[in-house]
mmJSON file of the N, C-alpha and C atoms, coordinates in Angstrom:
{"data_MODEL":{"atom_site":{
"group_PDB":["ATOM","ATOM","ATOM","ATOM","ATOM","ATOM","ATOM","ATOM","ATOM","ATOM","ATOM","ATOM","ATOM","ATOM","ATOM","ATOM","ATOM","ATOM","ATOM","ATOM","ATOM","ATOM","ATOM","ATOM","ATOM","ATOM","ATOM","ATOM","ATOM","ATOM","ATOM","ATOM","ATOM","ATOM","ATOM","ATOM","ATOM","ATOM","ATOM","ATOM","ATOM","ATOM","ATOM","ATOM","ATOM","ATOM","ATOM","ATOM","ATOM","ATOM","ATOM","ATOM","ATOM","ATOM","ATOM","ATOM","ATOM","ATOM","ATOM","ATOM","ATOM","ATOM","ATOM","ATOM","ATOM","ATOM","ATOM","ATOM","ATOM","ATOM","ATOM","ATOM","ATOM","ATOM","ATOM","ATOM","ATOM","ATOM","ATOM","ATOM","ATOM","ATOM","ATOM","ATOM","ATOM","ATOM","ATOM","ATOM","ATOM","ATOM","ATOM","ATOM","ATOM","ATOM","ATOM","ATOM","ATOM","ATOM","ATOM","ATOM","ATOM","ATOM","ATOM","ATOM","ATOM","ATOM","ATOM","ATOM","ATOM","ATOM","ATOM","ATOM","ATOM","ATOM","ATOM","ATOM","ATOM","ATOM","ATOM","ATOM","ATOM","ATOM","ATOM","ATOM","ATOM","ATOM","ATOM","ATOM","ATOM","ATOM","ATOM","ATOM","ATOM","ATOM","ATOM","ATOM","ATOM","ATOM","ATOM","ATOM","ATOM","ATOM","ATOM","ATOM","ATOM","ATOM","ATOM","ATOM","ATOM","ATOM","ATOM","ATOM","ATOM","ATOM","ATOM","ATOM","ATOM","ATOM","ATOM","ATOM","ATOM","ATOM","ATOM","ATOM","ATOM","ATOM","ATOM","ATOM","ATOM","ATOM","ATOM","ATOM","ATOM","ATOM","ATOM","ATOM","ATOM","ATOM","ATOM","ATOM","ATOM","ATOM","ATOM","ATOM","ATOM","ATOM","ATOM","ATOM","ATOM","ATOM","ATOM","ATOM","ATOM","ATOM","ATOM","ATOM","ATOM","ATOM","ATOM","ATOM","ATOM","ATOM","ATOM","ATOM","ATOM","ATOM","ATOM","ATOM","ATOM","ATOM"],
"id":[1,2,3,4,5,6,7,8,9,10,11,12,13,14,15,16,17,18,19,20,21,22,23,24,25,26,27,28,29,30,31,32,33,34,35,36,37,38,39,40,41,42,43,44,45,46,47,48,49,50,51,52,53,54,55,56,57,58,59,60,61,62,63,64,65,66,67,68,69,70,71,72,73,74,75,76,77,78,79,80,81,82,83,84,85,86,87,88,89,90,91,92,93,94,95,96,97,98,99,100,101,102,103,104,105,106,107,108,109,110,111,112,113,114,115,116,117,118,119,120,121,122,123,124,125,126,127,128,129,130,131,132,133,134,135,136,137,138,139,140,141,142,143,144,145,146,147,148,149,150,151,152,153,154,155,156,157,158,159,160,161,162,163,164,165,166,167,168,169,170,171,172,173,174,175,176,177,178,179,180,181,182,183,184,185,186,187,188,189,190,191,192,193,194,195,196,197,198,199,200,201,202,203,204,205,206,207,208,209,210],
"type_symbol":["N","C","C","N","C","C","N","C","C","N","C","C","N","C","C","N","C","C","N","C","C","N","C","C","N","C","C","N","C","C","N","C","C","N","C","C","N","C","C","N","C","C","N","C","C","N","C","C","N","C","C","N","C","C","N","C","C","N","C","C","N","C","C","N","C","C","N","C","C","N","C","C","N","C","C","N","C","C","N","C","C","N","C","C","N","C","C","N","C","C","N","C","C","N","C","C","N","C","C","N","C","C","N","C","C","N","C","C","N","C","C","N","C","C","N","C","C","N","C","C","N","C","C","N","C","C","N","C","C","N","C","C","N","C","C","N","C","C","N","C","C","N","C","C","N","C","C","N","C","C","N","C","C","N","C","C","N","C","C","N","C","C","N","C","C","N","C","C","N","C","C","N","C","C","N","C","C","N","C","C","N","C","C","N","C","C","N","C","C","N","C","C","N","C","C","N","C","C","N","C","C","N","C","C","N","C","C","N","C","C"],
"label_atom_id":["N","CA","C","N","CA","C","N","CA","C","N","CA","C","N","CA","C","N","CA","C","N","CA","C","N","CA","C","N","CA","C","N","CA","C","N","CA","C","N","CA","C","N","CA","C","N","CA","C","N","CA","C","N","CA","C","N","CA","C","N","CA","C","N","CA","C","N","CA","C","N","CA","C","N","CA","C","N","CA","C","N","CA","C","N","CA","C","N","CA","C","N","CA","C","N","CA","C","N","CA","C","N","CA","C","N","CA","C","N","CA","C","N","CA","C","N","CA","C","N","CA","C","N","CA","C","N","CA","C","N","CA","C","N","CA","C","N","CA","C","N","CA","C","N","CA","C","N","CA","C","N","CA","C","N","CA","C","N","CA","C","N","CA","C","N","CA","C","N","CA","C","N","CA","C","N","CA","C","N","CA","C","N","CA","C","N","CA","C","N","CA","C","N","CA","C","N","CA","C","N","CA","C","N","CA","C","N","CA","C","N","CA","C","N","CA","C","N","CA","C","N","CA","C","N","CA","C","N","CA","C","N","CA","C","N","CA","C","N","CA","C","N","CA","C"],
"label_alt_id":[null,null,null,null,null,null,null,null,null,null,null,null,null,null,null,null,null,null,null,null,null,null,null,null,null,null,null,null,null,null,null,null,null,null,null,null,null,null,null,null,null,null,null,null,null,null,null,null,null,null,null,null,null,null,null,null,null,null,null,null,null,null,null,null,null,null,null,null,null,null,null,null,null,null,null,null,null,null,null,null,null,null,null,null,null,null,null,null,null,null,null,null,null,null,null,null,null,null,null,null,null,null,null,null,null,null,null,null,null,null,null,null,null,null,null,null,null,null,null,null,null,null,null,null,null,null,null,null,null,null,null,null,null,null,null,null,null,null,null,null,null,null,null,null,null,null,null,null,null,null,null,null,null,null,null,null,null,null,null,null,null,null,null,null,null,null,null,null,null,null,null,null,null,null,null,null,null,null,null,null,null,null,null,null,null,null,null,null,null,null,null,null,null,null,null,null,null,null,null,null,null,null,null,null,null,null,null,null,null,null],
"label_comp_id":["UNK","UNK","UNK","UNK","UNK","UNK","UNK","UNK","UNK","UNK","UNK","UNK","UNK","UNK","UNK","UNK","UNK","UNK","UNK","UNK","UNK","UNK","UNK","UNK","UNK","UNK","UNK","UNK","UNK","UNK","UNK","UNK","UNK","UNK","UNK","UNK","UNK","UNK","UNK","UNK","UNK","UNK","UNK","UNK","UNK","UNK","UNK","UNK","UNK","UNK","UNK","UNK","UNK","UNK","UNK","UNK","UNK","UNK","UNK","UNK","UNK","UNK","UNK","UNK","UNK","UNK","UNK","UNK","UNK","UNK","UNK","UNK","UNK","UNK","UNK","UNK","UNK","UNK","UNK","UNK","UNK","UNK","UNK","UNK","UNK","UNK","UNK","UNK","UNK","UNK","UNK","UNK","UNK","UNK","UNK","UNK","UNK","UNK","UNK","UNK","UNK","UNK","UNK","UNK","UNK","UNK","UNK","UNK","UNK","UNK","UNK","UNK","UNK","UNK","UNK","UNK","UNK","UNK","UNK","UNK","UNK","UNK","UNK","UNK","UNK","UNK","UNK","UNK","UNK","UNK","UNK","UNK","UNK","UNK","UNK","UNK","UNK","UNK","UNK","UNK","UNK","UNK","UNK","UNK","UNK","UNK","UNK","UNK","UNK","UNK","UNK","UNK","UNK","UNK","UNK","UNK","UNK","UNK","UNK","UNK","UNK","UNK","UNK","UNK","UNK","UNK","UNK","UNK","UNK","UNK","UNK","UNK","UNK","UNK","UNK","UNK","UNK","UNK","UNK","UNK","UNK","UNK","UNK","UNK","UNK","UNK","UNK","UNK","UNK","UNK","UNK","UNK","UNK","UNK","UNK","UNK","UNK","UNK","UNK","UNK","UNK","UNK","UNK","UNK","UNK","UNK","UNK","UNK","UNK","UNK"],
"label_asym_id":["A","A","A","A","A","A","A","A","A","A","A","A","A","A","A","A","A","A","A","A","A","A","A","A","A","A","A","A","A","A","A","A","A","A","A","A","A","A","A","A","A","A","A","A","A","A","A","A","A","A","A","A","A","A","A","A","A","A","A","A","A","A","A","A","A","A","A","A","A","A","A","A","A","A","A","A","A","A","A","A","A","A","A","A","A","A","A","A","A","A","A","A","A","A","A","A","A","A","A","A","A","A","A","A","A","A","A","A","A","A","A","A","A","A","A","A","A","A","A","A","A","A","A","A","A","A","A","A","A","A","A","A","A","A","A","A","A","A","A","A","A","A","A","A","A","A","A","A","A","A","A","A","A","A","A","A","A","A","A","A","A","A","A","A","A","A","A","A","A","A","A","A","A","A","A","A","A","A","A","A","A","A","A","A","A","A","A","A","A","A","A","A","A","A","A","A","A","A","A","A","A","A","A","A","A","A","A","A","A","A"],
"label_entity_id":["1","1","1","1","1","1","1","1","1","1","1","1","1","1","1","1","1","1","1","1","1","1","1","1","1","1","1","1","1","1","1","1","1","1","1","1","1","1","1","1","1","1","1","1","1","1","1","1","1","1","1","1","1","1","1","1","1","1","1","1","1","1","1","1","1","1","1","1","1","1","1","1","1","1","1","1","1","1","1","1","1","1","1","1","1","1","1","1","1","1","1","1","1","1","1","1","1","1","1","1","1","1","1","1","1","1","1","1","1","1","1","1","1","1","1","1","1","1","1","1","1","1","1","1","1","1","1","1","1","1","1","1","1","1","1","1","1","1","1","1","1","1","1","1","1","1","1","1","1","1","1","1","1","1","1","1","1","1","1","1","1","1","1","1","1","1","1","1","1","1","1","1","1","1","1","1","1","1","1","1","1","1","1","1","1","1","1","1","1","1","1","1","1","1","1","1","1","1","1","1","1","1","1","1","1","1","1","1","1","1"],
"label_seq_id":[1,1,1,2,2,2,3,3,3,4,4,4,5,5,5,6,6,6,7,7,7,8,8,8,9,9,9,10,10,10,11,11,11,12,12,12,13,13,13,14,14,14,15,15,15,16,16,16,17,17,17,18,18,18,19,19,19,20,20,20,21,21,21,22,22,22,23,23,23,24,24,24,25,25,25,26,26,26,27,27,27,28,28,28,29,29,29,30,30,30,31,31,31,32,32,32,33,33,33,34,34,34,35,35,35,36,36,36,37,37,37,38,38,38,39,39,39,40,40,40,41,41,41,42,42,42,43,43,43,44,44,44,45,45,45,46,46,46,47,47,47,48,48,48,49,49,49,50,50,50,51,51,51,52,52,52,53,53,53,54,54,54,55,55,55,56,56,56,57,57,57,58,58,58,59,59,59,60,60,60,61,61,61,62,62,62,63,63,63,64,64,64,65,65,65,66,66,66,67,67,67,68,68,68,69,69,69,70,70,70],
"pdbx_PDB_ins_code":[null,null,null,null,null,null,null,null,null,null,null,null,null,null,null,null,null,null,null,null,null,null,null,null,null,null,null,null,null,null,null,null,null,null,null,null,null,null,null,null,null,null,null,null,null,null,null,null,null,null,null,null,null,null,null,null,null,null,null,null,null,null,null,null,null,null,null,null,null,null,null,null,null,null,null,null,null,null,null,null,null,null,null,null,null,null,null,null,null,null,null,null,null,null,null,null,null,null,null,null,null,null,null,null,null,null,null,null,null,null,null,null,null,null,null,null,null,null,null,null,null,null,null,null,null,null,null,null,null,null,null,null,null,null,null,null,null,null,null,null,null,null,null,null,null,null,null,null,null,null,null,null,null,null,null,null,null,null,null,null,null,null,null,null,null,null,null,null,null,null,null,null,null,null,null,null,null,null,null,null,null,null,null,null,null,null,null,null,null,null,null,null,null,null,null,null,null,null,null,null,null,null,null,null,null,null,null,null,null,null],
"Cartn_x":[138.786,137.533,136.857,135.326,135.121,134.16,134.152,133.775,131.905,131.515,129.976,129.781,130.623,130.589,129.915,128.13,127.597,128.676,128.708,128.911,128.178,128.023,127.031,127.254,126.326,126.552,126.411,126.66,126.632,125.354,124.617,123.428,123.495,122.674,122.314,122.387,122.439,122.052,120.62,120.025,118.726,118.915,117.883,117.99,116.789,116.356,114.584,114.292,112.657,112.237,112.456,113.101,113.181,114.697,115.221,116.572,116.931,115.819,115.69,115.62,115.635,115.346,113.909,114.164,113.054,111.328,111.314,110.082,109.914,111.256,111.246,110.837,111.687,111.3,109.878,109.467,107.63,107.137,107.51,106.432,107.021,108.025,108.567,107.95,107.657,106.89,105.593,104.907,103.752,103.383,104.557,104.622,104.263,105.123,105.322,103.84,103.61,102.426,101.125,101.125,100.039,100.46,101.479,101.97,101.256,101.289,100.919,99.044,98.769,97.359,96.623,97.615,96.906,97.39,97.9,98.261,97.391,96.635,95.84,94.204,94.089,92.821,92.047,91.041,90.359,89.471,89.211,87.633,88.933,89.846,90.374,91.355,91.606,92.41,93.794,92.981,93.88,94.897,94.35,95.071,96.197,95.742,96.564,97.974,97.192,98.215,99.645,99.313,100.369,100.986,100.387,101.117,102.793,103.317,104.352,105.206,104.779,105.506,105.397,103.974,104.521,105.31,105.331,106.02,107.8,107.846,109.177,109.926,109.305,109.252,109.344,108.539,108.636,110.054,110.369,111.496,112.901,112.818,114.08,114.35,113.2,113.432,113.456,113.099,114.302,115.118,115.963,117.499,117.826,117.6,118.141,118.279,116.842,116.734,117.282,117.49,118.013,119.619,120.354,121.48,121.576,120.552,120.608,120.953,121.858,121.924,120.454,120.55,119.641,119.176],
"Cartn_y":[118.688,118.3,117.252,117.536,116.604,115.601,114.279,112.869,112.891,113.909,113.925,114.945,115.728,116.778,115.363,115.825,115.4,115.786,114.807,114.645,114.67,115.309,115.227,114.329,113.349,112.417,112.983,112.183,113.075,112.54,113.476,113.496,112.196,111.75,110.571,111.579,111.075,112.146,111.997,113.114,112.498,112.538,110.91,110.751,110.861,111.094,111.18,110.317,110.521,108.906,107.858,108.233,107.047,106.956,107.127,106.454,106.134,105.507,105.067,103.322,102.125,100.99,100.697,100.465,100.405,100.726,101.713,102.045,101.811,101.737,101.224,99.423,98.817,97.376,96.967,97.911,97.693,97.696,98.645,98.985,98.444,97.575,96.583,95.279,94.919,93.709,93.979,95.034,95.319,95.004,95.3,95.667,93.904,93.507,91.921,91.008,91.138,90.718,91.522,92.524,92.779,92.417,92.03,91.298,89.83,89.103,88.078,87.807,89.046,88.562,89.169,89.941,90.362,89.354,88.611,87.572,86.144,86.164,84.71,85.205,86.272,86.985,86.728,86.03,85.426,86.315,87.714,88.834,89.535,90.082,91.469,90.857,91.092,91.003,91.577,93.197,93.97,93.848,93.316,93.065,91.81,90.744,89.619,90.247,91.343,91.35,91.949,92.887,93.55,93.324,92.346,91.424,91.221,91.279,90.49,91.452,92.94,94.464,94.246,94.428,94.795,94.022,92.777,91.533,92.119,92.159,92.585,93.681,94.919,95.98,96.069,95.059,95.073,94.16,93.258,92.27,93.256,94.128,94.593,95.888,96.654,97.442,96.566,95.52,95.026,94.503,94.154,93.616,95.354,96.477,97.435,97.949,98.026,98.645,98.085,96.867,96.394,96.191,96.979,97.582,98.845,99.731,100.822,100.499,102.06,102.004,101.526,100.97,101.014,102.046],
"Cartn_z":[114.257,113.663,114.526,114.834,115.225,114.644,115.199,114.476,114.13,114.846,114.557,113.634,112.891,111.499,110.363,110.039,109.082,107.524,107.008,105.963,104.579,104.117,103.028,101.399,101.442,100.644,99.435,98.102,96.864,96.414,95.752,95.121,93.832,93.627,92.579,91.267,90.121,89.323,88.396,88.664,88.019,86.669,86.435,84.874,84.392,83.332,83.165,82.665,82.902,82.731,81.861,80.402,79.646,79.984,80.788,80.69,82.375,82.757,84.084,83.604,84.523,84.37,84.753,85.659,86.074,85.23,85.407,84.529,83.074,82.488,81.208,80.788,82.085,82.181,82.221,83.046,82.853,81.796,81.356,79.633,78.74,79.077,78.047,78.122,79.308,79.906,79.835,79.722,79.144,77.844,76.806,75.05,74.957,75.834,75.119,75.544,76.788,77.318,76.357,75.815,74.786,74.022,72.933,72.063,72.032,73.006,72.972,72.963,74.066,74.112,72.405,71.78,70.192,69.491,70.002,69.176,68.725,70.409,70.842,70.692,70.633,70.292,68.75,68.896,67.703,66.62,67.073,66.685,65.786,65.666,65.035,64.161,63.169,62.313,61.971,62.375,62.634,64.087,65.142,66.279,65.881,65.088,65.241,64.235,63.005,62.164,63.401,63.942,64.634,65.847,66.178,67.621,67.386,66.028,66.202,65.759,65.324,65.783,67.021,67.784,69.111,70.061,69.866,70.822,70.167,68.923,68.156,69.514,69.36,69.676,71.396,72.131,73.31,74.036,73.091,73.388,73.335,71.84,71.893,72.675,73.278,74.483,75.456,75.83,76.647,77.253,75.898,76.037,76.283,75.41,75.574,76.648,77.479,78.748,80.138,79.647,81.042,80.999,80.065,79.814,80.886,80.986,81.572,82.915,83.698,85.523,86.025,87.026,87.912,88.873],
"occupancy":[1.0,1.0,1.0,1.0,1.0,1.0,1.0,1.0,1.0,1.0,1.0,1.0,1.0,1.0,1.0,1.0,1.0,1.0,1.0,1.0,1.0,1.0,1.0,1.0,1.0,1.0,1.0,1.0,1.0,1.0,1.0,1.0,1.0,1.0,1.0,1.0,1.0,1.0,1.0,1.0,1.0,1.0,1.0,1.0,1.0,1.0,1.0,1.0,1.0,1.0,1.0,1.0,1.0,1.0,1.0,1.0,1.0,1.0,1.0,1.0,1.0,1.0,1.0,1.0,1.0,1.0,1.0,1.0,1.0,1.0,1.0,1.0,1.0,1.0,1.0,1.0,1.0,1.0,1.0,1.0,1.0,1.0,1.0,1.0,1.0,1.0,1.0,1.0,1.0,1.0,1.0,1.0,1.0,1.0,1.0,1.0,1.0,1.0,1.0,1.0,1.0,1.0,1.0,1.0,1.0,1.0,1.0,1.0,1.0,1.0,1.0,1.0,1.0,1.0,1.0,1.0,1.0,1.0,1.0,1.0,1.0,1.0,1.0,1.0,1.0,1.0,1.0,1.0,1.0,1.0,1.0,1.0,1.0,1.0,1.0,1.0,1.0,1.0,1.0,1.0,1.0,1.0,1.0,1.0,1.0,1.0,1.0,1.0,1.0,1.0,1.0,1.0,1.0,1.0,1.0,1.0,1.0,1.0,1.0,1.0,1.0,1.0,1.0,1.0,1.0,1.0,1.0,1.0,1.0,1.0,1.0,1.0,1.0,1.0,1.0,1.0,1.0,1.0,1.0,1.0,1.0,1.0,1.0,1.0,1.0,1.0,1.0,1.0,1.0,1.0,1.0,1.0,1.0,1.0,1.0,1.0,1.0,1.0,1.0,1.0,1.0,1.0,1.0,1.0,1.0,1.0,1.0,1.0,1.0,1.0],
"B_iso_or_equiv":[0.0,0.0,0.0,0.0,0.0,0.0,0.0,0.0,0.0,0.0,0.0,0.0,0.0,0.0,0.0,0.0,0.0,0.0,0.0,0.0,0.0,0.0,0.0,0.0,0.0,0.0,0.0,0.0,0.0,0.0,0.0,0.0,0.0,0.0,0.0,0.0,0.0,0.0,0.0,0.0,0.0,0.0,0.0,0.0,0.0,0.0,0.0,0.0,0.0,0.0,0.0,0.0,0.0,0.0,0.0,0.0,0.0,0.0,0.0,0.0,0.0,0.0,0.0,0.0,0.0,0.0,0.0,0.0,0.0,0.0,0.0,0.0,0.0,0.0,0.0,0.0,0.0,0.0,0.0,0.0,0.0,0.0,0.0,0.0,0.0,0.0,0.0,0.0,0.0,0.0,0.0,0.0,0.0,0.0,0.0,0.0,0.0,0.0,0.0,0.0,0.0,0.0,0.0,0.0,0.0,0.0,0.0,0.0,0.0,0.0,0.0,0.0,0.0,0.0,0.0,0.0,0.0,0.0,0.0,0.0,0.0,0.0,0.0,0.0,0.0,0.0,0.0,0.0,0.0,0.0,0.0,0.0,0.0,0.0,0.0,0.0,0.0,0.0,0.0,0.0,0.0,0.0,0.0,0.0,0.0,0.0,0.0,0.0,0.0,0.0,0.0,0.0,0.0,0.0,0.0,0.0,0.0,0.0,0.0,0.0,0.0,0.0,0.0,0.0,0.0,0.0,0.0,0.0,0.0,0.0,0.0,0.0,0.0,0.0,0.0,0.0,0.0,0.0,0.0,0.0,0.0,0.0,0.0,0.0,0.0,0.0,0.0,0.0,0.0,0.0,0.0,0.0,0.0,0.0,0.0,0.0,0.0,0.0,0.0,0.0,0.0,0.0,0.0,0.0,0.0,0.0,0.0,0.0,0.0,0.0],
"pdbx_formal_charge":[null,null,null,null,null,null,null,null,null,null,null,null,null,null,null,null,null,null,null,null,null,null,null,null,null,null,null,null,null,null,null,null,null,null,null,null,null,null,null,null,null,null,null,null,null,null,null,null,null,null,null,null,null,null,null,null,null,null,null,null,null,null,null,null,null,null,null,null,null,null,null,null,null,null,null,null,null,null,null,null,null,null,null,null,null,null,null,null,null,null,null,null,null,null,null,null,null,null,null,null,null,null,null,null,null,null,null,null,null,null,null,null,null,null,null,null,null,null,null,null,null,null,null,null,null,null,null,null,null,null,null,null,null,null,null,null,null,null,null,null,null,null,null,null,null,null,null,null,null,null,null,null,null,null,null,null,null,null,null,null,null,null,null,null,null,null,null,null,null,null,null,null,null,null,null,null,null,null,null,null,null,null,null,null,null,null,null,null,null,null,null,null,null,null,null,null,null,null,null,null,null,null,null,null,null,null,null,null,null,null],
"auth_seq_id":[1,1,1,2,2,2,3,3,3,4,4,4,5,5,5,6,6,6,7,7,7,8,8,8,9,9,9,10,10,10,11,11,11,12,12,12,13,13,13,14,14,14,15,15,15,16,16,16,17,17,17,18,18,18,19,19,19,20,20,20,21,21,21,22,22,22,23,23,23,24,24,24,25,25,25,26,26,26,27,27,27,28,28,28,29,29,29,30,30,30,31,31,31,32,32,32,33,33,33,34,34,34,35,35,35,36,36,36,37,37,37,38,38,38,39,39,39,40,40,40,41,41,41,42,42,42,43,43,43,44,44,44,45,45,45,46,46,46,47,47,47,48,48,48,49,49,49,50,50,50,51,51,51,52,52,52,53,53,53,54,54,54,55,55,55,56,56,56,57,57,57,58,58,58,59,59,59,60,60,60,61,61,61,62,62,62,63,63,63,64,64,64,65,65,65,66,66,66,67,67,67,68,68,68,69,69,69,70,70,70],
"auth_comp_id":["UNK","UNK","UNK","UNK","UNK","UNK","UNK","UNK","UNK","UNK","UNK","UNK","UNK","UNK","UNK","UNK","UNK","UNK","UNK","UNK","UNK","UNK","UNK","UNK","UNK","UNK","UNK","UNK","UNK","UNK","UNK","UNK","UNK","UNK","UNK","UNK","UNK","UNK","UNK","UNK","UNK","UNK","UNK","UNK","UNK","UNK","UNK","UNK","UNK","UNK","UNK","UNK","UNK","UNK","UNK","UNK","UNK","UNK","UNK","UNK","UNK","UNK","UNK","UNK","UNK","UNK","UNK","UNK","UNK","UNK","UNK","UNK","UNK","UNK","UNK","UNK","UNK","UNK","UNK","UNK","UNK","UNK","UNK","UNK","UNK","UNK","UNK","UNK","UNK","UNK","UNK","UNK","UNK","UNK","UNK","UNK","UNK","UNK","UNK","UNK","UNK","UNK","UNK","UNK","UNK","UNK","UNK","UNK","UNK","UNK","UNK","UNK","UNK","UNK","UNK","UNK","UNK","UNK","UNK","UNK","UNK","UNK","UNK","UNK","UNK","UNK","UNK","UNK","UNK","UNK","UNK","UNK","UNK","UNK","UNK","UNK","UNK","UNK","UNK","UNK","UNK","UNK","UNK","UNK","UNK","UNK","UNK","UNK","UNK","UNK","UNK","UNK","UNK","UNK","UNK","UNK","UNK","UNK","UNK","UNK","UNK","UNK","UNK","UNK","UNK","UNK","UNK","UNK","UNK","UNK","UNK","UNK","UNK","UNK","UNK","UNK","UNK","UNK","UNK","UNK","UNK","UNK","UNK","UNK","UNK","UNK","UNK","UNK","UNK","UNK","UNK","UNK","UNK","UNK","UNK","UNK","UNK","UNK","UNK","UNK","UNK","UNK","UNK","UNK","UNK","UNK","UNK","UNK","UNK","UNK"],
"auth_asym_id":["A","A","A","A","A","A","A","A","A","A","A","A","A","A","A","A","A","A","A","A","A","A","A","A","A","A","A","A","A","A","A","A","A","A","A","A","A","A","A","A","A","A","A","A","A","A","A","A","A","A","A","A","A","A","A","A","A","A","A","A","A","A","A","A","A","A","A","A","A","A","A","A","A","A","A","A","A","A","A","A","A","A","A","A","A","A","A","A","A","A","A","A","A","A","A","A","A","A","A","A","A","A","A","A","A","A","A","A","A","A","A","A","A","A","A","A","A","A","A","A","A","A","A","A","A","A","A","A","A","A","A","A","A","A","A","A","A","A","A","A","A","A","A","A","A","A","A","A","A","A","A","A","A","A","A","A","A","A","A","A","A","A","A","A","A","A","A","A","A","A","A","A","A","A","A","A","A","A","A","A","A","A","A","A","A","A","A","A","A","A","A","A","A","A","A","A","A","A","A","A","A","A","A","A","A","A","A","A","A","A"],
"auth_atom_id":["N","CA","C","N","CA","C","N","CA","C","N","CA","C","N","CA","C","N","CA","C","N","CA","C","N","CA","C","N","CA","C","N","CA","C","N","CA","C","N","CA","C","N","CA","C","N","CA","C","N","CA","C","N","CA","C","N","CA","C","N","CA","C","N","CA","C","N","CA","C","N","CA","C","N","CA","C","N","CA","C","N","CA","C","N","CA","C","N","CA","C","N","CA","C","N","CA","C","N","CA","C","N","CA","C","N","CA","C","N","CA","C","N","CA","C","N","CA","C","N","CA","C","N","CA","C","N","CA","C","N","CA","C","N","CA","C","N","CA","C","N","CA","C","N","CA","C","N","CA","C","N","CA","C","N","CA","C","N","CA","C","N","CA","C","N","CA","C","N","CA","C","N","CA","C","N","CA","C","N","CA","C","N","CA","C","N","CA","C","N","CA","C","N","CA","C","N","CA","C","N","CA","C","N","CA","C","N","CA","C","N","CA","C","N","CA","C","N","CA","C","N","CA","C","N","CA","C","N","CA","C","N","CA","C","N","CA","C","N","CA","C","N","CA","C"],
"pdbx_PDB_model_num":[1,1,1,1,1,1,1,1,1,1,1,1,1,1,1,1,1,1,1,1,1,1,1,1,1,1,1,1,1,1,1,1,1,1,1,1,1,1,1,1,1,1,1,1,1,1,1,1,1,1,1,1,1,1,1,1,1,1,1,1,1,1,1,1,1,1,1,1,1,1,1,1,1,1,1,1,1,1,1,1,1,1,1,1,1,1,1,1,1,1,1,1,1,1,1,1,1,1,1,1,1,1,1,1,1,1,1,1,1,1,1,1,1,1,1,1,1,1,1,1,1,1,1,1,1,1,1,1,1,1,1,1,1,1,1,1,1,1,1,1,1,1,1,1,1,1,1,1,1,1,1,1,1,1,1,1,1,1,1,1,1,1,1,1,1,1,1,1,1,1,1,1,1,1,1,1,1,1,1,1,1,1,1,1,1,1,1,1,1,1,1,1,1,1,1,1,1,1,1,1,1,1,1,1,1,1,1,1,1,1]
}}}
């Protein structure tokens, strides 16, 4: 055998998109960052009521998500 026989590395395995890190970390850091600005926002009522679902909601995707492989 010789020492220049390519080797073929093993394939990653694809995961789809919600069970990737990465992209999930974003839209978690998104959830929370709109969380806050519906929060500090003075005109909607309806925005302030639900800031603190979405800040809820964006925090606990992610502790979850940044559980996931990288």
């Amino acid at each position: 055998m010789s020492p220049l026989i390519e080797t073929r590395t093993p394939a990653r395995p694809k995961r789809p998109f919600f069970l990737r890190r990465g992209p999930m970390e974003n839209i978690a850091t998104v959830l929370i960052g709109l969380g806050f600005l519906m929060l500090f926002q003075p005109f909607l009522l309806v925005l302030y009521t639900y800031s603190l679902v979405t800040l809820l909601i964006g925090t606990i995707m992610f502790i979850i998500v940044s559980k996931f492989p990288g």
